[in-house]
N, C-alpha and C positions, 0 to 999 in steps of 0.2 A: 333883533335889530343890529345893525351895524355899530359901530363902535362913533362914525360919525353923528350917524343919526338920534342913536341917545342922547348926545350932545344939546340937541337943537330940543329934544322930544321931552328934554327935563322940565317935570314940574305941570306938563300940560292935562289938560286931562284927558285920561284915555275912553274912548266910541268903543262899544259895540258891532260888530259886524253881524246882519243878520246870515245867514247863510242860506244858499238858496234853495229851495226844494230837488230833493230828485229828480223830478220830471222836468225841471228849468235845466235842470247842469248837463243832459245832451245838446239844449243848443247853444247854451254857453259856449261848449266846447266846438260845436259845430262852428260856430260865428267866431271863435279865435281864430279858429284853422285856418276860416276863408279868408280874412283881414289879412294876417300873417304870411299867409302860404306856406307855413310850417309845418314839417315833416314826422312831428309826432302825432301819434292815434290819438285820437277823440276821446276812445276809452281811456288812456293812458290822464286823458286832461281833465277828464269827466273826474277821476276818484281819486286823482292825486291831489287835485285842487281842492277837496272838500267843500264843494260849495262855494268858495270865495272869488268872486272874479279877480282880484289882483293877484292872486296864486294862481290861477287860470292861463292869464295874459301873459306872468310870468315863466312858467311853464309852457306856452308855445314860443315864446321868446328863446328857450331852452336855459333859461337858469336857474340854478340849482335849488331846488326847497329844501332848507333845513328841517328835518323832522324834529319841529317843537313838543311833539306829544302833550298839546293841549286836550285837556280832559273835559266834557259836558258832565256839567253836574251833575252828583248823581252817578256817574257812574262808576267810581272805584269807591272802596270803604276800607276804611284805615281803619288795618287789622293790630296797630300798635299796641290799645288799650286792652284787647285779648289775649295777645300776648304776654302783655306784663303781668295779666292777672296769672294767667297759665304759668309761669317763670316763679313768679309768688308762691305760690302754691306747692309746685316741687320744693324748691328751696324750704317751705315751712316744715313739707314731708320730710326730708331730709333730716332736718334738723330734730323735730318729733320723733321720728324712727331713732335717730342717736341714742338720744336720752331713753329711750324704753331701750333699748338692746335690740332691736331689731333689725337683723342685719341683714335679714330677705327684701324687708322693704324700704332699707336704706341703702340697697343695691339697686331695686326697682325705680327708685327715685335719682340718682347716680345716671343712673341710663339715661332715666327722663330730660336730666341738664344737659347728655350728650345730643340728644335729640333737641332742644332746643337751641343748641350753640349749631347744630348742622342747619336747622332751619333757619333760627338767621341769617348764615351764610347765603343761605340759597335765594332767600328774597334781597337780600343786598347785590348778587350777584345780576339778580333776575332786574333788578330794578333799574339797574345801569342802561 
């Protein structure tokens, strides 16, 4: 939302939008175009819009969708808690390996932290 609009939108409560089926969001897009006489494809309104006619409308109006990357439930899984166990675990190896004198697999485990300081890099990067 815009910076007015949260203004006005404070406190209310937020609706639902259902989204509409596949085979409705060609004529959705079809009946923007004709209203409008706007100059974007059909396709173009059909899968940018996701479903939503106010993204639809807005989009043969031509302005711009912020790509909120809202998520349906369900479908990303927060790999946090595996992580930490995995990170735990070297770390205990590590420290285990120490105290016995083993310095093959407290090198093995050394790796393992460089590997996991890489990977988080890369899903922080990725997630931007």
């Amino acid at each position: 939302f815009r910076e007015e609009a949260k203004k006005i939108l404070w406190g209310k409560q937020k609706i639902k939008i259902k989204v509409l089926e596949k085979h409705f969001r060609n004529k959705l897009a079809s009946h923007v175009v004709e209203k409008l006489g706007c100059l974007t494809p059909i396709d173009i309104i059909e899968q940018e819009s996701k479903g939503i006619p106010g993204r639809a409308w807005a989009l043969g109006k031509g302005e711009v969708i912020k790509e909120d990357d809202e998520r349906v439930q369900g479908e990303e899984v927060n790999i946090a808690p595996v992580m930490l166990v995995v990170v735990v675990a070297i770390i205990i190896t590590r420290y285990i390996s120490l105290g016995m004198g083993e310095k093959d697999l407290y090198v093995l485990a050394g790796v393992g932290m460089g590997f996991a300081y890489l990977l988080r890099y890369i899903i922080k990067v990725i997630a931007k």
